[in-house]
PAZAPA-4460 file (N, C-alpha, C; in steps of 0.05 Angstrom, whole numbers, plus 32768, in hexadecimal, padded with zeros to 4 digits):
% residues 215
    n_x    n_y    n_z   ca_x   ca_y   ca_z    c_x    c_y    c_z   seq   type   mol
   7F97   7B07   8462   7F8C   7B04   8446   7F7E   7B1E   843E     1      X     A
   7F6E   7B2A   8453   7F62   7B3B   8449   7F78   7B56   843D     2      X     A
   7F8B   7B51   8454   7FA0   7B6E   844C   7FAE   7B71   8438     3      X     A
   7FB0   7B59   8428   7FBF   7B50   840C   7FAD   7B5A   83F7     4      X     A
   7F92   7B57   83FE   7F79   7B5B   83EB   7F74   7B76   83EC     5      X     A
   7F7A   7B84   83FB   7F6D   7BA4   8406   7F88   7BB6   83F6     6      X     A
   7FA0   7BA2   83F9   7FB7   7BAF   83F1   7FC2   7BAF   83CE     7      X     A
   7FB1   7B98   83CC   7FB4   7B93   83AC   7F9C   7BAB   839F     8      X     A
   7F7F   7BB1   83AC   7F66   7BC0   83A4   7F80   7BD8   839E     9      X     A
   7F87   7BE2   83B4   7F98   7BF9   83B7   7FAA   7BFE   83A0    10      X     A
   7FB6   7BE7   839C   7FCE   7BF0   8381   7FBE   7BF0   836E    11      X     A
   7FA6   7BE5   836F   7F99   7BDE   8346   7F90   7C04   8354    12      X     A
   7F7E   7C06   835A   7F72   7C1D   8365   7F86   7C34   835D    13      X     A
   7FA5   7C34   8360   7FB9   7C4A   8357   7FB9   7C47   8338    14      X     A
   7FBF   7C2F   833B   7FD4   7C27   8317   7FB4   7C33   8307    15      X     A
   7F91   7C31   8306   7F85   7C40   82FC   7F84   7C5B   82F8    16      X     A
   7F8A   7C67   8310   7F8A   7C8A   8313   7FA2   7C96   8305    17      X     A
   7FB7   7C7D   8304   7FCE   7C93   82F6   7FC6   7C80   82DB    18      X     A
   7FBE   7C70   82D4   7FB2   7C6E   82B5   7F9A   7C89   82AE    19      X     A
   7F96   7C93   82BA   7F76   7CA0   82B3   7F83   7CC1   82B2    20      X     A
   7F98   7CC6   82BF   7FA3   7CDE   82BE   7FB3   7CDA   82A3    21      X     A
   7FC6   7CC6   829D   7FCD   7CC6   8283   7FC4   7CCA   826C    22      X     A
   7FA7   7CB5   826C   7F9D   7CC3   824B   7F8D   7CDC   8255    23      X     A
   7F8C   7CEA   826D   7F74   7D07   8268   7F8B   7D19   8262    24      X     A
   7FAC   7D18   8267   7FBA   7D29   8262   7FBE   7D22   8248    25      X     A
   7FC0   7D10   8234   7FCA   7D0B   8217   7FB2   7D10   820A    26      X     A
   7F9B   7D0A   8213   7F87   7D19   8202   7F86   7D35   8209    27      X     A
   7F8A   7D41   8219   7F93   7D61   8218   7FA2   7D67   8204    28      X     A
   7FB9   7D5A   8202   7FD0   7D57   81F6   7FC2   7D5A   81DC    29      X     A
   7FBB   7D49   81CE   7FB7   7D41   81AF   7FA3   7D59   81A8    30      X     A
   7F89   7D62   81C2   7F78   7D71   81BA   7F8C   7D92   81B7    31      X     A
   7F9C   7D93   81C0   7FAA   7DB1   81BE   7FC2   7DA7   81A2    32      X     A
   7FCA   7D93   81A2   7FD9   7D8F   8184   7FCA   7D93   816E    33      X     A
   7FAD   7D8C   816F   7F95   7D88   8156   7F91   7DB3   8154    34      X     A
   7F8B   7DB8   8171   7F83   7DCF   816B   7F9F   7DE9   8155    35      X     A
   7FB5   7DD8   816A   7FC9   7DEE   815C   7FCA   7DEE   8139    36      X     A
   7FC9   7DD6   8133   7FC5   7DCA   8116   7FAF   7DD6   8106    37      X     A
   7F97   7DD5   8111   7F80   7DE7   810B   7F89   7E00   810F    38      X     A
   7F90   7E02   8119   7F9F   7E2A   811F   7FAB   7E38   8106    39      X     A
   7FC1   7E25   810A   7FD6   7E28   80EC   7FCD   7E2C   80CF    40      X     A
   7FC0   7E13   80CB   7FB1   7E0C   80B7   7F9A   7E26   80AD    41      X     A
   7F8D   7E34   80BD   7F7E   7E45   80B7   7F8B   7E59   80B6    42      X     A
   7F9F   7E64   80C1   7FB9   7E76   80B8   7FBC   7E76   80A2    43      X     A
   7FCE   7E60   809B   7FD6   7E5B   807B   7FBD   7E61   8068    44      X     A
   7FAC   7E54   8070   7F95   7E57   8063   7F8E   7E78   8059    45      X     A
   7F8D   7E80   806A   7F84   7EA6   8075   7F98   7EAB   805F    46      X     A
   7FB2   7EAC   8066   7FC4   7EB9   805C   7FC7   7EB3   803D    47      X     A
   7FC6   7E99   8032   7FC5   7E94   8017   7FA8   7E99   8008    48      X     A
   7F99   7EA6   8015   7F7E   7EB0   8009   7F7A   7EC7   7FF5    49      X     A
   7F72   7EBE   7FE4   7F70   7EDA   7FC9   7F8C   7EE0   7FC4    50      X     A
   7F8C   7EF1   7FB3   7FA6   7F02   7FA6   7FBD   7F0C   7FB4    51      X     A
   7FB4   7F17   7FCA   7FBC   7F26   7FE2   7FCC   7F12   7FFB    52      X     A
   7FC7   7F00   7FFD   7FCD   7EEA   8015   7FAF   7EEF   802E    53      X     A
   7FA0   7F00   8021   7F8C   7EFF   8034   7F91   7F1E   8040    54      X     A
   7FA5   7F30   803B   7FA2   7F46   8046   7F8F   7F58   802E    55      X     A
   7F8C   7F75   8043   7F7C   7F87   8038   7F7E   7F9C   8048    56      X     A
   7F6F   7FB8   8041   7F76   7FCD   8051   7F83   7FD6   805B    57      X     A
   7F8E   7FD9   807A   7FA4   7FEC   807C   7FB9   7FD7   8080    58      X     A
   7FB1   7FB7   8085   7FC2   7FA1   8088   7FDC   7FA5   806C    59      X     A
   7FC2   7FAF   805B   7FDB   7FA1   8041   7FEA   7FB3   8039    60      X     A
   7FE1   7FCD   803A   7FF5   7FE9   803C   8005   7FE2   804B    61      X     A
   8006   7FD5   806A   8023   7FDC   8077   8036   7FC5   8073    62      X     A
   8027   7FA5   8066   8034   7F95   8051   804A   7F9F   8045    63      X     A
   8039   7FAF   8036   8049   7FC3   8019   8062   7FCD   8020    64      X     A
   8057   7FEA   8033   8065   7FF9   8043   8078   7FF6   8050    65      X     A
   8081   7FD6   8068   808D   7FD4   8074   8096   7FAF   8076    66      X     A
   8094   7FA5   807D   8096   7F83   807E   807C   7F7B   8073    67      X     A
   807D   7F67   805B   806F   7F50   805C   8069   7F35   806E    68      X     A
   8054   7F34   806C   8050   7F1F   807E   8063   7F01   807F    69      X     A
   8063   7EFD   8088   807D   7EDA   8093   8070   7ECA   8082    70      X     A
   807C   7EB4   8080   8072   7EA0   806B   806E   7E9D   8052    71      X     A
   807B   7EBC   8046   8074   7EBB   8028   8088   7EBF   8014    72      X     A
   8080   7EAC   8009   80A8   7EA3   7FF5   80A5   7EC4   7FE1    73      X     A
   80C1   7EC5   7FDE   80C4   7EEA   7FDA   80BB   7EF1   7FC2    74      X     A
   80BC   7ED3   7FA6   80B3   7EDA   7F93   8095   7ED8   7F90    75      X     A
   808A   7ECA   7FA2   806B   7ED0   7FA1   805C   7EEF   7FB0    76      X     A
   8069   7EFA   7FBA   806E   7F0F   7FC9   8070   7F2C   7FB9    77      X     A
   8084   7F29   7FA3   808C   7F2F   7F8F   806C   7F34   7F7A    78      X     A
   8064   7F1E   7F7A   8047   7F1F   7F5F   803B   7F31   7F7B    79      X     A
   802B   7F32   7F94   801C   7F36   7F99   8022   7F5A   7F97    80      X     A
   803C   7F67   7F9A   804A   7F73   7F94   803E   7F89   7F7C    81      X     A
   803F   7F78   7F61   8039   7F7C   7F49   801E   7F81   7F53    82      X     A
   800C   7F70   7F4D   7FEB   7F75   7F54   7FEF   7F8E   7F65    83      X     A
   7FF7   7F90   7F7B   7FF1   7FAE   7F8A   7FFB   7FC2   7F82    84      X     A
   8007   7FC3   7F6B   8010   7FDD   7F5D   7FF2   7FE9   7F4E    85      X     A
   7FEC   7FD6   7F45   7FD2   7FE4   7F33   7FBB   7FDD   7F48    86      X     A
   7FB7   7FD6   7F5B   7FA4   7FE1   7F6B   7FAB   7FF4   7F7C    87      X     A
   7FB9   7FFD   7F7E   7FCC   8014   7F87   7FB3   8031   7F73    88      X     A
   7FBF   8024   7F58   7FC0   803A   7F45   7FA3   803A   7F3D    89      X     A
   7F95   802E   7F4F   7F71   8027   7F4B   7F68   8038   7F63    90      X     A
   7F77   8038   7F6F   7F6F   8049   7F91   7F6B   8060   7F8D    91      X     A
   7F86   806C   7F89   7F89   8089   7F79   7F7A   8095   7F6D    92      X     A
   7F7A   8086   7F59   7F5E   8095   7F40   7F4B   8095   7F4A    93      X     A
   7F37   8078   7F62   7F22   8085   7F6F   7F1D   809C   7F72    94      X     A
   7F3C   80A0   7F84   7F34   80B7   7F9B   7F32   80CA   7F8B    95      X     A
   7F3F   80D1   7F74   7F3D   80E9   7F62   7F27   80E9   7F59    96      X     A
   7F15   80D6   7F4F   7EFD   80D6   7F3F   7EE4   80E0   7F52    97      X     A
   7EED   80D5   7F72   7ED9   80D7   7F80   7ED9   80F6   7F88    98      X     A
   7EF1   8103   7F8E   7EF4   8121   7F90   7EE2   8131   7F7C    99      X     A
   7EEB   8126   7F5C   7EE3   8133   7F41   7EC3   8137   7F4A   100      X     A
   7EB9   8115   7F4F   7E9A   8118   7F4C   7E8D   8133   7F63   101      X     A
   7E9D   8132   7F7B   7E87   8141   7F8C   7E99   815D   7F87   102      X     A
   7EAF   815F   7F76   7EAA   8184   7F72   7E94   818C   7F5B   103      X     A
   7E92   817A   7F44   7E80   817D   7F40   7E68   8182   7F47   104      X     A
   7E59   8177   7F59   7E44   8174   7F6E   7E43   8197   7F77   105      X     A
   7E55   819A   7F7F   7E61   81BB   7F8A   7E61   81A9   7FA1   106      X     A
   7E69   818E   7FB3   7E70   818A   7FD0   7E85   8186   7FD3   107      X     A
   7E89   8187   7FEE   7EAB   817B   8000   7EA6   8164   800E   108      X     A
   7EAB   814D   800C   7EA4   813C   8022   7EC2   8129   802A   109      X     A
   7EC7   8119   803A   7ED0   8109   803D   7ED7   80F0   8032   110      X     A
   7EEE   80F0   8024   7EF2   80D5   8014   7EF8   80BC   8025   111      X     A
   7EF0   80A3   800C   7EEE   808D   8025   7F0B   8083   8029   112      X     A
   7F0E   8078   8046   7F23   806D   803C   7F2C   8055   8060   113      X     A
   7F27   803F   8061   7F2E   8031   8047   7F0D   8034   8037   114      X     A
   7F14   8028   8016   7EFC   8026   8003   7F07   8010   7FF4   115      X     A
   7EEF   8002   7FE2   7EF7   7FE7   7FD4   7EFE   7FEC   7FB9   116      X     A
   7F0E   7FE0   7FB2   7F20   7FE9   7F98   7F19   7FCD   7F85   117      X     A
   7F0D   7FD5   7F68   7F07   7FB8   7F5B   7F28   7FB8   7F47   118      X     A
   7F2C   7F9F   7F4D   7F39   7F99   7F3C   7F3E   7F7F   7F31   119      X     A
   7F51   7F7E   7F1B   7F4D   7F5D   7F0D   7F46   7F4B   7F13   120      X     A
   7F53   7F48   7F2E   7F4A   7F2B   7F3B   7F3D   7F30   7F55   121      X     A
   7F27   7F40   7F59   7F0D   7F49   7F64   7F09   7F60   7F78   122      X     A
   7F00   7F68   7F84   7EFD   7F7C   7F97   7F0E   7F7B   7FAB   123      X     A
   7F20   7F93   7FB2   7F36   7F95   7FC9   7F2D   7FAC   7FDB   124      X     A
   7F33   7FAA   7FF2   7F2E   7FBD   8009   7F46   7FC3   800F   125      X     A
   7F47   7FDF   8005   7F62   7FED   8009   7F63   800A   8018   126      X     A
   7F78   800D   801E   7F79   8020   8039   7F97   8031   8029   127      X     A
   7F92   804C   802C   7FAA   8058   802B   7FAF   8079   8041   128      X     A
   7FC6   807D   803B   7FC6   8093   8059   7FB5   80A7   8054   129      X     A
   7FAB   80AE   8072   7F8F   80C0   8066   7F96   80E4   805E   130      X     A
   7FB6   80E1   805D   7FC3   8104   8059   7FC0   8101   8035   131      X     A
   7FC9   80EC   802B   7FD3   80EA   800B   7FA8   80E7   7FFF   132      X     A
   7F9B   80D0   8014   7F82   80D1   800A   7F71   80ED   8002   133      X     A
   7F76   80FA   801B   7F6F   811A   8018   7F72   8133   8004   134      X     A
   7F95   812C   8005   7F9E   813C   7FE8   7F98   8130   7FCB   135      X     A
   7F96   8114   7FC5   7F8B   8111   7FAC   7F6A   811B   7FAD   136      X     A
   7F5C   8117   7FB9   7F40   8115   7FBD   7F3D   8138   7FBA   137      X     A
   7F4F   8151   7FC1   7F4D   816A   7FC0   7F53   816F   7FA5   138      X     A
   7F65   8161   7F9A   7F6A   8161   7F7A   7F55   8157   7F72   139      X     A
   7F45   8148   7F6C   7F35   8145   7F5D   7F23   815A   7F61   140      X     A
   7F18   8164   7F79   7F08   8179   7F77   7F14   8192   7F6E   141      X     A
   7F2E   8195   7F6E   7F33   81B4   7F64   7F35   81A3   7F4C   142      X     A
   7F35   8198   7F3B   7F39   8197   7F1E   7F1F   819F   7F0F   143      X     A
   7F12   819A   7F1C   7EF6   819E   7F11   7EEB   81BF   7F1A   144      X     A
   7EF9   81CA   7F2C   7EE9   81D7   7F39   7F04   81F7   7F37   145      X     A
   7F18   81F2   7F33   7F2C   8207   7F2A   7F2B   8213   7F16   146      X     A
   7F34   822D   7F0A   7F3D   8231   7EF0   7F53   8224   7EE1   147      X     A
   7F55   822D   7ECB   7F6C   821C   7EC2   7F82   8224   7EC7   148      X     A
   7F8B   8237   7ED1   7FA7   8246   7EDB   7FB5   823E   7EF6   149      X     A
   7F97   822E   7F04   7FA6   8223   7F20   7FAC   8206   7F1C   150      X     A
   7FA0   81F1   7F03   7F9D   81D5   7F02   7FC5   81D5   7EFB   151      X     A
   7FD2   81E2   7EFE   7FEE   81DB   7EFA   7FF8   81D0   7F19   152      X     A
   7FEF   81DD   7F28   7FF5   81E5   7F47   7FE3   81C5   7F51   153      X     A
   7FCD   81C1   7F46   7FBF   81A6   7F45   7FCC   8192   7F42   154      X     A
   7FD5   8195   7F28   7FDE   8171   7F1E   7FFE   8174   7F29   155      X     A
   8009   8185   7F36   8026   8180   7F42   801D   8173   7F60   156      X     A
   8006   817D   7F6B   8004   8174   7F82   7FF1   8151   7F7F   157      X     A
   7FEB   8153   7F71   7FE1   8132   7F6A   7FFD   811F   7F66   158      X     A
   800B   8133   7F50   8022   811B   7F50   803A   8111   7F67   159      X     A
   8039   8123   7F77   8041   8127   7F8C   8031   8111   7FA0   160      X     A
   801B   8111   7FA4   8015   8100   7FB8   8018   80E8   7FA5   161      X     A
   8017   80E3   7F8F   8018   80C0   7F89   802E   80BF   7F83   162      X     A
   8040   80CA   7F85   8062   80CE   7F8A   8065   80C0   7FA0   163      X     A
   8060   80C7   7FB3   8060   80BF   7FD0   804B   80AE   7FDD   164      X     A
   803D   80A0   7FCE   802C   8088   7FD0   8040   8070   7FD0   165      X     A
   8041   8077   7FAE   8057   805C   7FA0   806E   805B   7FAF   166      X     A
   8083   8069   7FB7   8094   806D   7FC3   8095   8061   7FDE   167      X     A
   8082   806A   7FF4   8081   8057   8010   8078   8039   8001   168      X     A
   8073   802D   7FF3   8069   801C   7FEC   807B   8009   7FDF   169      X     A
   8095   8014   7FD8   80AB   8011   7FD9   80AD   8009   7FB9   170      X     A
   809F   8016   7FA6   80A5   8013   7F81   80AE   8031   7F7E   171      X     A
   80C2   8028   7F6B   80D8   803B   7F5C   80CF   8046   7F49   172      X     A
   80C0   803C   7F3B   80B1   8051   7F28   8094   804A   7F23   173      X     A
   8089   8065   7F1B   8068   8061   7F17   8061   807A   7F07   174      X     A
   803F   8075   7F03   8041   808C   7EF4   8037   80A4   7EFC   175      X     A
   8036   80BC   7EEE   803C   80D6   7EF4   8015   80D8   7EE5   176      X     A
   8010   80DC   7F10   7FF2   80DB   7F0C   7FE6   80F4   7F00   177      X     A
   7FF1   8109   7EF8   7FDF   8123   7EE7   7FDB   8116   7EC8   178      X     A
   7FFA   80FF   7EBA   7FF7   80FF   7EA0   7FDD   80EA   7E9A   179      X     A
   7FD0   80DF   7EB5   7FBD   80C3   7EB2   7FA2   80D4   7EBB   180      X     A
   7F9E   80E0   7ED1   7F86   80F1   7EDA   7F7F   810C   7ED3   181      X     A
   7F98   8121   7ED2   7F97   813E   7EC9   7FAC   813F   7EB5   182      X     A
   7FAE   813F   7E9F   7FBD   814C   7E86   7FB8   8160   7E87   183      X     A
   7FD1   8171   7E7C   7FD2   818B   7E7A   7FF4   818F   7E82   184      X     A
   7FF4   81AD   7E79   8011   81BA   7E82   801A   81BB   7EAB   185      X     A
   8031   81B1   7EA4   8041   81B3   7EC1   8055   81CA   7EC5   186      X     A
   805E   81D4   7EE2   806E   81E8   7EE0   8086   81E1   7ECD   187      X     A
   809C   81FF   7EBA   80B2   81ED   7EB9   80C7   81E6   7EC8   188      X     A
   80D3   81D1   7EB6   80EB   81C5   7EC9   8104   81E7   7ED6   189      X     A
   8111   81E0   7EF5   811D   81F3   7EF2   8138   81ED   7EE2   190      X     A
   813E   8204   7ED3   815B   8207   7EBF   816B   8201   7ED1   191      X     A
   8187   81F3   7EC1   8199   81E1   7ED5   81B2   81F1   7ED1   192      X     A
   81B0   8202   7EB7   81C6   8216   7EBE   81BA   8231   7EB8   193      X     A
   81C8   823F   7EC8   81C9   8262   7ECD   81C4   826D   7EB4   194      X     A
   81B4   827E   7EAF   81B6   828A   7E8C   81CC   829F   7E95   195      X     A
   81DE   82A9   7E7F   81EF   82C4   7E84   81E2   82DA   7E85   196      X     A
   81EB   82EB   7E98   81EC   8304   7E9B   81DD   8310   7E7F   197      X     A
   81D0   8326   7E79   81C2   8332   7E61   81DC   833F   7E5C   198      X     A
   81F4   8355   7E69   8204   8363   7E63   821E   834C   7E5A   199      X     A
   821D   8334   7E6A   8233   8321   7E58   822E   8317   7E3B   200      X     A
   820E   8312   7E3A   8202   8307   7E1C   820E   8320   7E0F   201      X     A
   820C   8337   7E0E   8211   834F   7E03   8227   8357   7DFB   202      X     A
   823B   8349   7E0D   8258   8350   7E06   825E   8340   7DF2   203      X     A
   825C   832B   7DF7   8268   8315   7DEC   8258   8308   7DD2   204      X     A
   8240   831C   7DCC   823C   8315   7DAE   824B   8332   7D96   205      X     A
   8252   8343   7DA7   825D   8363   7D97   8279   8359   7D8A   206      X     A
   827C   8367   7D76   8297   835D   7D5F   82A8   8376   7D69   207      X     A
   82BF   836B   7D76   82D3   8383   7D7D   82D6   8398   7D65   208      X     A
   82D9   83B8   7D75   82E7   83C1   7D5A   82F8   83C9   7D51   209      X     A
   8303   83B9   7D67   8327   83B6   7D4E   831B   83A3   7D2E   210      X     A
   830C   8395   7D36   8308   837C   7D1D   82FF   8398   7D0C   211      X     A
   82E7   83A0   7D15   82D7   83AD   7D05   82EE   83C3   7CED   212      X     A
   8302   83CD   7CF8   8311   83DA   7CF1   8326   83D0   7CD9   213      X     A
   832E   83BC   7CE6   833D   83AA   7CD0   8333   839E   7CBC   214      X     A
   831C   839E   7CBA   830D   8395   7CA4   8309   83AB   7C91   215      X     A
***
């Protein structure tokens, strides 16, 4: 009797321990399903935040630059697209304004970059490469700080770097940053055909004189 009793303690004694391993592994279970859910959820969240999906700085330049981030339907991608054209074209002019102010000053310093860019729909932290940052930021100080015989040599090299801003950034057209920051004369275009010879212009305006004769 007793060994029936000792033997039954024994099975309840199992059939508990593999109950007790069951719910500590499904509450593991549910606690790593809850967390992944919480994971996601604050992703989406992150990423659908502000104008941007939540990017900024050098994140959203290489956005621009190279792949957008996953999850984002192409035409909403598209507007965010739009908005970064003109904070694009808010960056720029900083950097030029900020050059302008310290040649004035008579200093050289270091432009910021990344720096926060206000725009319509609020303050952006934007990052651009620090070779194109440099050359606008030298333009604004030689504009201020050149004669007027070199500001030609100026606003070609301004338009030039926001040539090649907009361009890695992958927009087809933009505008031609001297006619918005530096107005004034540009080199001219080069001539697409050859002028003639001075001794061909010469021939070929003279009235033979046989004519002259016959008349």
């Amino acid at each position: 009797m007793d060994g029936i009793l000792l033997a039954i303690f024994v099975v309840g004694l199992i059939i508990i321990l593999i109950l007790l391993i069951y719910l500590v592994d499904r509450v593991n279970q549910i606690e790593r399903e809850t967390r992944g859910n919480h994971g996601a959820v604050a992703k989406a969240t992150a990423l659908s935040a502000g104008p941007y999906f939540g990017l900024g700085g050098r994140k959203l330049w290489d956005a621009m630059t190279e792949h957008p981030p996953s999850g984002i339907d192409a035409a909403e991608w598209a507007n965010v697209r739009q908005r970064y054209a003109l904070a694009l074209q808010l960056h720029i002019e900083s950097i030029f304004e900020e050059g302008q102010r310290d040649g004035q000053r008579g200093m050289l310093g270091e432009p910021k970059n990344p720096r926060v860019i206000s725009t319509p729909e609020g303050n952006l932290e934007s990052w651009l490469p620090p070779t194109h940052v440099k050359s606008m930021y030298q333009c604004g100080v030689d504009s201020v700080t050149q004669p007027e015989e070199v500001l030609m040599g100026v606003r070609a090299s301004l338009n030039e770097a926001g040539k090649s801003l907009y361009m890695q950034a992958g927009f087809t057209q933009f505008p031609t940053q001297s006619d918005l920051l530096l107005p004034g004369p540009m080199p001219p275009l080069p001539s697409l055909v050859d002028p003639l010879p001075s001794e061909s212009v010469a021939s070929s305006t003279q009235t033979p004189a046989g004519a002259l004769r016959k008349s």
